[in-house]
py3Dmol code that shows the C-alpha trace and the ligand (Angstrom):
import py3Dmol

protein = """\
ATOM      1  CA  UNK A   1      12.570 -21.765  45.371  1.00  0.00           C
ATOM      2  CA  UNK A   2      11.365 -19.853  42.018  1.00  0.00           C
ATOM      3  CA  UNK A   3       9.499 -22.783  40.170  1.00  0.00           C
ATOM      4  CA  UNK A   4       8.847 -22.354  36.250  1.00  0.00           C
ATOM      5  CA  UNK A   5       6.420 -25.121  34.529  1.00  0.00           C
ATOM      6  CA  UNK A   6       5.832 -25.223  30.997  1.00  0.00           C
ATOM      7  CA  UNK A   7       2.491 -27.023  30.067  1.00  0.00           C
ATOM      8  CA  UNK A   8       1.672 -28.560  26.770  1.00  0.00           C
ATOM      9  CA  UNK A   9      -1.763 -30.471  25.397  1.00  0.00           C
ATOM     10  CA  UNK A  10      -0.819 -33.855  27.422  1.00  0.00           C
ATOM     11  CA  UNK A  11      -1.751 -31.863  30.476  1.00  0.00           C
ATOM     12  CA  UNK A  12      -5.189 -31.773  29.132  1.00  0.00           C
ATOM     13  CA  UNK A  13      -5.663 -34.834  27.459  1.00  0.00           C
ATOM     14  CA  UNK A  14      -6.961 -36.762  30.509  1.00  0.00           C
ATOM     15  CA  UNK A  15      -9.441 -33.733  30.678  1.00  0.00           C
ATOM     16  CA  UNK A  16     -10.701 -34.950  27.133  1.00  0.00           C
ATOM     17  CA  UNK A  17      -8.880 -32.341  25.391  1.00  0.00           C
ATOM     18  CA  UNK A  18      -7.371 -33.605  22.084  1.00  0.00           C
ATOM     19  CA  UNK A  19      -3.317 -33.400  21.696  1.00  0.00           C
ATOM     20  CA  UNK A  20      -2.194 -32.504  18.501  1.00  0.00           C
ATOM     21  CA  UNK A  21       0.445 -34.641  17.016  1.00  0.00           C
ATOM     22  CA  UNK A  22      -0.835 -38.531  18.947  1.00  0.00           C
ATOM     23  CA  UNK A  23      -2.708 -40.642  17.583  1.00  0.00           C
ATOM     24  CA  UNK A  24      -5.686 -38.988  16.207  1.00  0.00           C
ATOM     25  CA  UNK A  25      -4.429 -35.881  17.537  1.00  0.00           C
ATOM     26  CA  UNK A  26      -6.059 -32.758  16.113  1.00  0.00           C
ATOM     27  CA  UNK A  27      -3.068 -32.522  13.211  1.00  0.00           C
ATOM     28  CA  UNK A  28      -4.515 -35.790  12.172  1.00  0.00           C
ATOM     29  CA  UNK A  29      -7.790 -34.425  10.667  1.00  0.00           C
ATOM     30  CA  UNK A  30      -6.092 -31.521   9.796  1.00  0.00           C
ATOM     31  CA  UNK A  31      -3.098 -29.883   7.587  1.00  0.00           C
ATOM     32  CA  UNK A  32      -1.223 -27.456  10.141  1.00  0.00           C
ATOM     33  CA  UNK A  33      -0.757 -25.165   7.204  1.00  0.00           C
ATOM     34  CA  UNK A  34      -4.551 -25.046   6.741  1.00  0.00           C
ATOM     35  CA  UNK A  35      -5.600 -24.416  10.090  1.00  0.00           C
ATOM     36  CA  UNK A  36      -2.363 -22.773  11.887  1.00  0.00           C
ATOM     37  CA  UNK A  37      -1.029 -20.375   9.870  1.00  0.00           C
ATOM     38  CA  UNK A  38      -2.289 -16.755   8.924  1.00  0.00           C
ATOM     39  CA  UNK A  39      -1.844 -18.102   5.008  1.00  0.00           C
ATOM     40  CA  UNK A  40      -3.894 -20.273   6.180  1.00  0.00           C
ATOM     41  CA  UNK A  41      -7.027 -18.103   7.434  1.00  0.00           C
ATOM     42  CA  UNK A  42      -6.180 -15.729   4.588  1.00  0.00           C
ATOM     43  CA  UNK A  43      -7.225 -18.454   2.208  1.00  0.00           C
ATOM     44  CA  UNK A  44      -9.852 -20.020   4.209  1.00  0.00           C
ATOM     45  CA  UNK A  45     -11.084 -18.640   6.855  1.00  0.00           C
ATOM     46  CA  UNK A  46     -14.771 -20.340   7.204  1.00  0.00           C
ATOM     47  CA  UNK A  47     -12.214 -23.754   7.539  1.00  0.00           C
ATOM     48  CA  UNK A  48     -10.465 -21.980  10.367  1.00  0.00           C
ATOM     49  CA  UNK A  49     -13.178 -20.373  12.172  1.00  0.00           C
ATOM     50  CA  UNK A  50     -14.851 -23.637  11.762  1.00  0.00           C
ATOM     51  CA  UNK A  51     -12.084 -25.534  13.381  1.00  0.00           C
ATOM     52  CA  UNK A  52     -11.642 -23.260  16.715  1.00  0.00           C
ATOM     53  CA  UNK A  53     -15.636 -22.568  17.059  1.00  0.00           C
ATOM     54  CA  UNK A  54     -15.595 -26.369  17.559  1.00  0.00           C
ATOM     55  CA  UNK A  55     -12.916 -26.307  19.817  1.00  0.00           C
ATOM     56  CA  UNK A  56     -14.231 -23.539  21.984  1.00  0.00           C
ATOM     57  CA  UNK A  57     -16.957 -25.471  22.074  1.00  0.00           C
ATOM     58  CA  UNK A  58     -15.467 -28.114  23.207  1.00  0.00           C
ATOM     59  CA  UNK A  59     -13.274 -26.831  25.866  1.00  0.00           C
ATOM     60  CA  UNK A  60     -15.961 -25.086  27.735  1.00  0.00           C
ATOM     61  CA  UNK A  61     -17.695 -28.726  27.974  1.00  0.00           C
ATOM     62  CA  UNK A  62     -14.264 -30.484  29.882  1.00  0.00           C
ATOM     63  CA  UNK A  63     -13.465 -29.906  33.420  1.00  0.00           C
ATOM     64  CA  UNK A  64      -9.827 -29.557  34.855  1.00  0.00           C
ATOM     65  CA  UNK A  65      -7.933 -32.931  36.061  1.00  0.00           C
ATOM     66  CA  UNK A  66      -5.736 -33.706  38.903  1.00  0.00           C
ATOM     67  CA  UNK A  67      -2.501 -32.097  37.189  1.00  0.00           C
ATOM     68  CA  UNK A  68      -4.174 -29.070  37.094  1.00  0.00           C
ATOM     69  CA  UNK A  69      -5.918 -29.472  40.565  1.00  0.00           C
ATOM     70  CA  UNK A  70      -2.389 -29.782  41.790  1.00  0.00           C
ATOM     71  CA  UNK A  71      -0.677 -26.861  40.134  1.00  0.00           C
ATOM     72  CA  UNK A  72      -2.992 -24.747  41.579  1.00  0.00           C
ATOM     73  CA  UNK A  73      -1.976 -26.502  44.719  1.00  0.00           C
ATOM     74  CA  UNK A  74       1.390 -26.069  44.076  1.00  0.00           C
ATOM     75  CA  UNK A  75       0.479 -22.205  43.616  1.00  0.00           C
ATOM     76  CA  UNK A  76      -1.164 -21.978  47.306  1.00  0.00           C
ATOM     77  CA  UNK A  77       1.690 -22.960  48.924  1.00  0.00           C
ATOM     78  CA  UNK A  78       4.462 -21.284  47.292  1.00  0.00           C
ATOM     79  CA  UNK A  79       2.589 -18.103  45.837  1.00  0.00           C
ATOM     80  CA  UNK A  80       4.254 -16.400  43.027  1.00  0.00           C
ATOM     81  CA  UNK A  81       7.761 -18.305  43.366  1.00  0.00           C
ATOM     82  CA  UNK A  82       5.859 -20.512  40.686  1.00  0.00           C
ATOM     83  CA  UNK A  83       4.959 -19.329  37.223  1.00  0.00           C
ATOM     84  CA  UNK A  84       3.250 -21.693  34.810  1.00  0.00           C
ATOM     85  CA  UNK A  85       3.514 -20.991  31.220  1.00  0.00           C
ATOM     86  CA  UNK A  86       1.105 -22.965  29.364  1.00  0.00           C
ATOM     87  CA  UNK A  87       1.103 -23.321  25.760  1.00  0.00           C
ATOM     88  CA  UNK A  88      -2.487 -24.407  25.641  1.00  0.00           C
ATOM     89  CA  UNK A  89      -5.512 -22.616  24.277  1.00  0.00           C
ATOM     90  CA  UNK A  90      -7.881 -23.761  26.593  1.00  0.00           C
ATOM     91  CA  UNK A  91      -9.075 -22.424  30.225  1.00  0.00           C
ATOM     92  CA  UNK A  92      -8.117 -25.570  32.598  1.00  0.00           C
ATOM     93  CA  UNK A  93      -5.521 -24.140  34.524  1.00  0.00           C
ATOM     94  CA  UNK A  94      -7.862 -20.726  35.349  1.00  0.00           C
ATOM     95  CA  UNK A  95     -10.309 -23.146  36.455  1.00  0.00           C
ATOM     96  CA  UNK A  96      -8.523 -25.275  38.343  1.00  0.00           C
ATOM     97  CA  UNK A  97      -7.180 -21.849  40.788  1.00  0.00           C
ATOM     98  CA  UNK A  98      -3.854 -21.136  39.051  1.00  0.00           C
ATOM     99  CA  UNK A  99      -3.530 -17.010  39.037  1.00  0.00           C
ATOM    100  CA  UNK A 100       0.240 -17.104  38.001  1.00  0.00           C
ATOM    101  CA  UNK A 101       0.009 -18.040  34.297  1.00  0.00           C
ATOM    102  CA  UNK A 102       1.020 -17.148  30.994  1.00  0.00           C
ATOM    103  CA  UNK A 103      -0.839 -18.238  27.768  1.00  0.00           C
ATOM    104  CA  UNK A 104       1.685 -18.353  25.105  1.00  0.00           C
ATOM    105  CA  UNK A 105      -0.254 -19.332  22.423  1.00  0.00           C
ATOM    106  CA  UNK A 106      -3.013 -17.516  23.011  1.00  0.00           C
ATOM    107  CA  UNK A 107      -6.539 -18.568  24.196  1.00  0.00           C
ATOM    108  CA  UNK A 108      -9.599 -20.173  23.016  1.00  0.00           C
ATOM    109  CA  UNK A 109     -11.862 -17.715  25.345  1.00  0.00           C
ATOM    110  CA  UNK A 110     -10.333 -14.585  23.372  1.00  0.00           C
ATOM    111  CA  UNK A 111     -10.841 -13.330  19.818  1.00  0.00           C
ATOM    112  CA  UNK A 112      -8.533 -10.639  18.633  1.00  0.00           C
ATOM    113  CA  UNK A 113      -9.624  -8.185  15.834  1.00  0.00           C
ATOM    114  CA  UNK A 114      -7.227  -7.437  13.519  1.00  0.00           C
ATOM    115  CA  UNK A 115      -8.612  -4.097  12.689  1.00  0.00           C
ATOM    116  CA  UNK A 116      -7.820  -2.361  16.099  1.00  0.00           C
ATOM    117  CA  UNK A 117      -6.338  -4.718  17.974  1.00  0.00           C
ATOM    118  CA  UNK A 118      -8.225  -5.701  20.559  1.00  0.00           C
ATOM    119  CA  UNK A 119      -8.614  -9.292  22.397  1.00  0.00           C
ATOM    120  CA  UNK A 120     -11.773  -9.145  24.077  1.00  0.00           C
ATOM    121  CA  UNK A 121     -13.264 -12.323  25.708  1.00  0.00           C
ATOM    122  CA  UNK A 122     -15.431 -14.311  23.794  1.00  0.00           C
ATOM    123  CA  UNK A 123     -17.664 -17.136  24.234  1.00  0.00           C
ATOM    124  CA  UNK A 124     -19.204 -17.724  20.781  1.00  0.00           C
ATOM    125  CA  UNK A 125     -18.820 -18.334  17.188  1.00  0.00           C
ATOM    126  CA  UNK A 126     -16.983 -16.486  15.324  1.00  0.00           C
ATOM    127  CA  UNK A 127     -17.661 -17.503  12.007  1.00  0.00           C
ATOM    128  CA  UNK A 128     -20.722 -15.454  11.972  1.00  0.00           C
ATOM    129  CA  UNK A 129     -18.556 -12.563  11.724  1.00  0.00           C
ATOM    130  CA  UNK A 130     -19.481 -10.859  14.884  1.00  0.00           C
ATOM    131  CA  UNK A 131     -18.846  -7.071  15.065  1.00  0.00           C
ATOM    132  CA  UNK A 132     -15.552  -6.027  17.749  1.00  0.00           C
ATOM    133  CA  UNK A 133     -16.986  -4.981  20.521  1.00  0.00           C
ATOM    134  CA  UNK A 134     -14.298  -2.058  20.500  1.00  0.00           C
ATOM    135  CA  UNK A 135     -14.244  -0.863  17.059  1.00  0.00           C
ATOM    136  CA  UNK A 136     -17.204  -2.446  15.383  1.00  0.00           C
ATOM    137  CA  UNK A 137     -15.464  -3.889  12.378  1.00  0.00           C
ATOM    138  CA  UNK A 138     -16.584  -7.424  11.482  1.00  0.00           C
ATOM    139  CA  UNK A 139     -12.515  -8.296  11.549  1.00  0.00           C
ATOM    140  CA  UNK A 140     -12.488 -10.810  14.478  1.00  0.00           C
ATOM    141  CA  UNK A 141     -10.094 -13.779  14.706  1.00  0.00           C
ATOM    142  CA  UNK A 142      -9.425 -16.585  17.360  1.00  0.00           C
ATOM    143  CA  UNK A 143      -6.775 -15.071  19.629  1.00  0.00           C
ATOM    144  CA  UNK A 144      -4.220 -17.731  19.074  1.00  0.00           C
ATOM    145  CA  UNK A 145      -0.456 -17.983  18.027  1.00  0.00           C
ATOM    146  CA  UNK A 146      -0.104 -19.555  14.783  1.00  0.00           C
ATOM    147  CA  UNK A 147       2.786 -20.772  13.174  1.00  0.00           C
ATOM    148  CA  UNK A 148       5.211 -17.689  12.248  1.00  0.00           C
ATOM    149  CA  UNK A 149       3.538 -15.456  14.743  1.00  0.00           C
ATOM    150  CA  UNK A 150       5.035 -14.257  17.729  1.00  0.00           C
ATOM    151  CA  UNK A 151       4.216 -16.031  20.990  1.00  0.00           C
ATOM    152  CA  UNK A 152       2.791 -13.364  23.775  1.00  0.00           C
ATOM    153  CA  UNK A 153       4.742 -12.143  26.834  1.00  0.00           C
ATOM    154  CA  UNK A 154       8.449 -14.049  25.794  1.00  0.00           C
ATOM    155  CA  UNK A 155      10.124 -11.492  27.719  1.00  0.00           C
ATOM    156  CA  UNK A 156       8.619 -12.670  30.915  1.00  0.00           C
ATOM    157  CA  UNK A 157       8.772 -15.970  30.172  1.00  0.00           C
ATOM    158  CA  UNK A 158      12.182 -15.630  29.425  1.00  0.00           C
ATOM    159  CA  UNK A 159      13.073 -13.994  32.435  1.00  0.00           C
ATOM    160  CA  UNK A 160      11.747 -16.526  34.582  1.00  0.00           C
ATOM    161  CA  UNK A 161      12.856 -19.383  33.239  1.00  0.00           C
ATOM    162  CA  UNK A 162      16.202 -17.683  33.191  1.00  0.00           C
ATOM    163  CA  UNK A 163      15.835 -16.757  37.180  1.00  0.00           C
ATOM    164  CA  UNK A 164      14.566 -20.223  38.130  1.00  0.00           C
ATOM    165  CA  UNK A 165      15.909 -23.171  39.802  1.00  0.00           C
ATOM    166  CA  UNK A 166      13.504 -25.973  38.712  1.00  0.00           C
ATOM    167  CA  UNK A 167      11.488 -26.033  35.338  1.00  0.00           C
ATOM    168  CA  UNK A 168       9.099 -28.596  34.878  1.00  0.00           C
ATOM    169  CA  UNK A 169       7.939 -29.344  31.659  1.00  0.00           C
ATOM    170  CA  UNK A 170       4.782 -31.633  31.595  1.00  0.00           C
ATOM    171  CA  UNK A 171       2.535 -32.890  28.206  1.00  0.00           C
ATOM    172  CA  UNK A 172       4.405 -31.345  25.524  1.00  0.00           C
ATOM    173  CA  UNK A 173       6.206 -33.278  22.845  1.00  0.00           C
ATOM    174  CA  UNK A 174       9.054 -30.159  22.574  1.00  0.00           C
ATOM    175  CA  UNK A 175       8.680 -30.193  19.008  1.00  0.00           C
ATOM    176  CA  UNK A 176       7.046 -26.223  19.014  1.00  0.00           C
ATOM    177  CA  UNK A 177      10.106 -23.302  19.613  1.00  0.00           C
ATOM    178  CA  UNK A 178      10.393 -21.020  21.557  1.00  0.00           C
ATOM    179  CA  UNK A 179       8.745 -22.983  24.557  1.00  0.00           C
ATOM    180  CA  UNK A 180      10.655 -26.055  23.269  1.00  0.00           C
ATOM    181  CA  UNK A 181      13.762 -24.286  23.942  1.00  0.00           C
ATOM    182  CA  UNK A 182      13.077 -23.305  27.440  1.00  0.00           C
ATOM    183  CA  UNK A 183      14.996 -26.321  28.929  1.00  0.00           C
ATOM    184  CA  UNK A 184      17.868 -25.790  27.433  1.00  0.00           C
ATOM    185  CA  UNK A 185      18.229 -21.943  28.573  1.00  0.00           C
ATOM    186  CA  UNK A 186      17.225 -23.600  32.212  1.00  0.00           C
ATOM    187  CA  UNK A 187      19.389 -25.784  32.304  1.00  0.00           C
ATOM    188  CA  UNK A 188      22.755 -24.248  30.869  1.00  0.00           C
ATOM    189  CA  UNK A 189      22.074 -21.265  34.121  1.00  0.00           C
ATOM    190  CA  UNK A 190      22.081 -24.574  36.488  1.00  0.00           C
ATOM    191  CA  UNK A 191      18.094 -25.135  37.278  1.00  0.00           C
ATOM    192  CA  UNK A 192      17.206 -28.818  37.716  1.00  0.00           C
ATOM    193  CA  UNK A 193      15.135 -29.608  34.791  1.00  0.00           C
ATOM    194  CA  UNK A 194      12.143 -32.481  35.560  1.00  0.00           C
ATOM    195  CA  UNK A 195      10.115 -33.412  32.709  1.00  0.00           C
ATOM    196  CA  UNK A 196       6.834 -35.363  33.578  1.00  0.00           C
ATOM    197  CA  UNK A 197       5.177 -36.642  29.969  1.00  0.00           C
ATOM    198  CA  UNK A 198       3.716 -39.731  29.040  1.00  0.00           C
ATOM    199  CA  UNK A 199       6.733 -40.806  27.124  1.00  0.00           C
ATOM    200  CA  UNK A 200      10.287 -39.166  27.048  1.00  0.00           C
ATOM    201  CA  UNK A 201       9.783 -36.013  24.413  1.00  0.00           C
ATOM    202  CA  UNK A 202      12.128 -35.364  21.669  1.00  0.00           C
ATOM    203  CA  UNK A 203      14.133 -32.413  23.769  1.00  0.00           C
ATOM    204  CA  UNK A 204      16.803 -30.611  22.774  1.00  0.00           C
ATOM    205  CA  UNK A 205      18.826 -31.262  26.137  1.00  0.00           C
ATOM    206  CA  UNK A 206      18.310 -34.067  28.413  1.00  0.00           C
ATOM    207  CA  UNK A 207      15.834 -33.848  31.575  1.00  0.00           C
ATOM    208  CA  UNK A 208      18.072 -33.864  34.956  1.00  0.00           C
ATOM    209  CA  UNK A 209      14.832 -36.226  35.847  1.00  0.00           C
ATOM    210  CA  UNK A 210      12.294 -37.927  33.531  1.00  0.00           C
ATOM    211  CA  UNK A 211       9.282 -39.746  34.453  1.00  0.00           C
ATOM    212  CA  UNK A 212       6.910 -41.358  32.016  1.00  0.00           C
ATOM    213  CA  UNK A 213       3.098 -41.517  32.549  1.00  0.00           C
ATOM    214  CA  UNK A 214       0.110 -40.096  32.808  1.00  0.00           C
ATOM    215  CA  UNK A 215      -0.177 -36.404  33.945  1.00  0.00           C
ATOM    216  CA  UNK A 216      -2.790 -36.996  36.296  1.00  0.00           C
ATOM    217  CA  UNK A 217      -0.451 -39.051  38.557  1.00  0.00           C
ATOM    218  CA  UNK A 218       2.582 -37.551  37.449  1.00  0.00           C
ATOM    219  CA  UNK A 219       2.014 -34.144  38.150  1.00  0.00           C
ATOM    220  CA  UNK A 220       0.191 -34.409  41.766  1.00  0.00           C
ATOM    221  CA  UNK A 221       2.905 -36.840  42.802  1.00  0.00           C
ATOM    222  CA  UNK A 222       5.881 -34.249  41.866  1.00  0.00           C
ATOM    223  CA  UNK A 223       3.549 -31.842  43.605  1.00  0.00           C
ATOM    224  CA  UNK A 224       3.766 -33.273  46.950  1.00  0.00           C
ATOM    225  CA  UNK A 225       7.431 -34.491  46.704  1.00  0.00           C
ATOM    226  CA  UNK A 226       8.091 -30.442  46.219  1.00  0.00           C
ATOM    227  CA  UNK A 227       6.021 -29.780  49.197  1.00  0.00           C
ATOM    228  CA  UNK A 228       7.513 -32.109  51.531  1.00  0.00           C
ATOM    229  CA  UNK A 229      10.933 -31.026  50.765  1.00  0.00           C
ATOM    230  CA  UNK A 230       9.780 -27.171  51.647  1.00  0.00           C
ATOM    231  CA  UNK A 231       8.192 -28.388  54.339  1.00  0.00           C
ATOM    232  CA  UNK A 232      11.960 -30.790  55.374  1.00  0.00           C
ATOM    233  CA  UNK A 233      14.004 -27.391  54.847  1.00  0.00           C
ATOM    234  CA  UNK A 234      11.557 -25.274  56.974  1.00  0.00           C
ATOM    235  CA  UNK A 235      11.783 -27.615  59.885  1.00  0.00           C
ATOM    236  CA  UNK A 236      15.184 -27.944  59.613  1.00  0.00           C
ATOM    237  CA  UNK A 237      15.829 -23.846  58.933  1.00  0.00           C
ATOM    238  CA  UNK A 238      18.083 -24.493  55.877  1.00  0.00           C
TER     239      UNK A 238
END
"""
ligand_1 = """\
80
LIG
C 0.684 -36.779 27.798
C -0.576 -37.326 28.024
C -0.944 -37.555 29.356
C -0.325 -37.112 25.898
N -0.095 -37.227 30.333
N 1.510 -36.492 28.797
C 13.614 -22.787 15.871
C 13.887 -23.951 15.216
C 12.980 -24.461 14.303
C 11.785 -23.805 14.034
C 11.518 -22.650 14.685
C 12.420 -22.161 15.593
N 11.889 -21.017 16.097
C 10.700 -20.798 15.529
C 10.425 -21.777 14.665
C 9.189 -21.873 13.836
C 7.992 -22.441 14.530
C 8.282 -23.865 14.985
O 8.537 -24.166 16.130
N 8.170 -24.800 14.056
C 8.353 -26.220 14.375
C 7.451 -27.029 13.485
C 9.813 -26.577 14.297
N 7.562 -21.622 15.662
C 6.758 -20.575 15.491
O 6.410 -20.211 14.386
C 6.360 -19.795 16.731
N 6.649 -18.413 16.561
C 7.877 -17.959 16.533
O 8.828 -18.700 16.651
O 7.967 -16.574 16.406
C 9.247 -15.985 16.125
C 10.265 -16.028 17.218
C 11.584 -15.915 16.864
C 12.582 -15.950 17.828
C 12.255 -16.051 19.163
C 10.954 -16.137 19.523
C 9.966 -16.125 18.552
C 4.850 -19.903 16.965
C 4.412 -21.279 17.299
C 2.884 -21.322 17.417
C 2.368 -22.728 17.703
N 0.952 -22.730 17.592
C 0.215 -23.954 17.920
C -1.280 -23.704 17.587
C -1.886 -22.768 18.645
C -3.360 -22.618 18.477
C -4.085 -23.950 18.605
O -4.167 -24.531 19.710
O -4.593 -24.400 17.580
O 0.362 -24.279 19.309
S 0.843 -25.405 17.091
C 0.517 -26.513 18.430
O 1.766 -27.069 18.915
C -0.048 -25.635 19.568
C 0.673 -26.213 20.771
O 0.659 -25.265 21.817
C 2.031 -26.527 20.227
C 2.812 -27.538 21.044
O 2.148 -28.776 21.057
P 2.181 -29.661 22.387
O 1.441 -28.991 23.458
O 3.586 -30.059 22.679
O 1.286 -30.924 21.920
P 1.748 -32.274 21.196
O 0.524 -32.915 20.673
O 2.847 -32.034 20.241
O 2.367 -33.164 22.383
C 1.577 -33.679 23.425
C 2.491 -34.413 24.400
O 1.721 -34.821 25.507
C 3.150 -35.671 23.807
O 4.530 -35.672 24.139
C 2.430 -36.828 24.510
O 3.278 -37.940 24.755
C 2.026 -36.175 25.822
N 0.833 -36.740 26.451
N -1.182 -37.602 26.821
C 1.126 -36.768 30.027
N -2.162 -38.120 29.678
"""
view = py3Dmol.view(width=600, height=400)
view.addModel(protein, "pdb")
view.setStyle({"model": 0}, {"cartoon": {"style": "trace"}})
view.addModel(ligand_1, "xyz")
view.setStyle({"model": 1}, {"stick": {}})
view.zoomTo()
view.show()
């Protein structure tokens, strides 16, 4: 069974990872256009590198929950029939053991120059204007999708969620496109669509099956439900 989940910042709330449009979400400190658009880092970018250099902070400080912990579960048993697309910019799903993931947005643990176009890993500030370790120019940004940029790898993402026969989408309000059209394409080729989110998100198709609450009950709960039903069709050889 060819499983596609899309992740958003609910995943990692529990983890102590802000969301962005709760309460006291990150957008409530902040103006997206200031911090999440290239207009934005072309007029400011001590604000911006500012604002991710204390998020990558951050992030390296929080360890992954039990949704994560049971993704990567999910990924042991079933192998690469699961792909998670995660629209977050932080590292919990690597650290919790999942290997089959895409970062659409980007990632925290990346810069990307935009001199030669590299995206090597980083660890530390960036608003000291570091050199790129590739090219030497001081022209490093965070390596994340901002408003009117294009998302990485849509053509795989598209493929798969095209090809699979149960999406999952867990923690994300649905308010972001593309990934907030994913459940549409899923569901008009017949997958069952689940979504697993504190509250019911503003999607542009209803969820075959959605469950309100936390993630970190959620998730590991779908999790085993999936795995006893593989484990119900192996027995029975159907
Ligand atoms: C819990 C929980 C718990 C809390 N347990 N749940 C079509 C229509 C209209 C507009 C557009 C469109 N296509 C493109 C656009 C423009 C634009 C867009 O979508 N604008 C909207 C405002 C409408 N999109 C873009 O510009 C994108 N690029 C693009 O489209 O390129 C061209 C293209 C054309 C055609 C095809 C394909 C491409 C780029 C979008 C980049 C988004 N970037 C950000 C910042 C990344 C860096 C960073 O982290 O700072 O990505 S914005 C921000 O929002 C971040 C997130 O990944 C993204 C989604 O947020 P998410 O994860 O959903 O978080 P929240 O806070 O919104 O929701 C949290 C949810 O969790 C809530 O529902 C809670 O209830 C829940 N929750 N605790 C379970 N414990």
């Amino acid at each position: 069974m060819r499983i596609v989940v899309l992740t958003g910042a609910g995943i990692s709330a529990e983890s102590g990872v802000p969301t962005f449009r709760d309460a006291d979400g990150l957008w409530e400190g902040h103006l997206v256009e200031d911090v999440a658009t290239p207009e934005g880092f072309e007029r400011d970018p001590d604000l911006v590198h500012a604002f991710y250099d204390a998020r990558r902070r951050a992030a390296a400080s929080v360890q992954p929950n039990a949704a994560h912990r049971a993704l990567a579960r999910l990924e042991g048993a079933v192998g690469e029939d699961l792909l998670v697309v995660t629209q977050n910019v932080d590292d919990l799903h690597e650290r919790a053991g999942t290997g089959n993931l895409v970062h659409m947005h980007g990632e925290l643990r990346r810069a990307l120059c935009t001199s030669c176009g590299a995206r090597p890993v980083w660890e530390d500030d960036l608003a000291t204007r570091p050199p790129c370790p590739a090219c030497g120019e001081r022209m490093l940004r965070p390596d994340v999708v901002w408003f009117g940029e294009m998302p990485y790898e849509l053509d795989r993402i598209e493929q798969a969620v095209a090809a699979c026969e149960v999406f999952v989408s867990i923690g994300t309000s649905g308010a972001v496109y593309p990934a907030a059209g994913y459940v549409a394409l899923a569901s008009a080729l017949g997958a069952h669509t689940v979504e697993l989110n504190l509250e019911p998100s503003d999607a542009v198709v209803p969820f075959d099956d959605a469950r309100s609450g936390r993630a970190s009950e959620l998730v590991p709960a779908w999790v085993d439900e999936i795995l006893e039903a593989r484990e119900r069709r192996r027995v029975s050889g159907c």
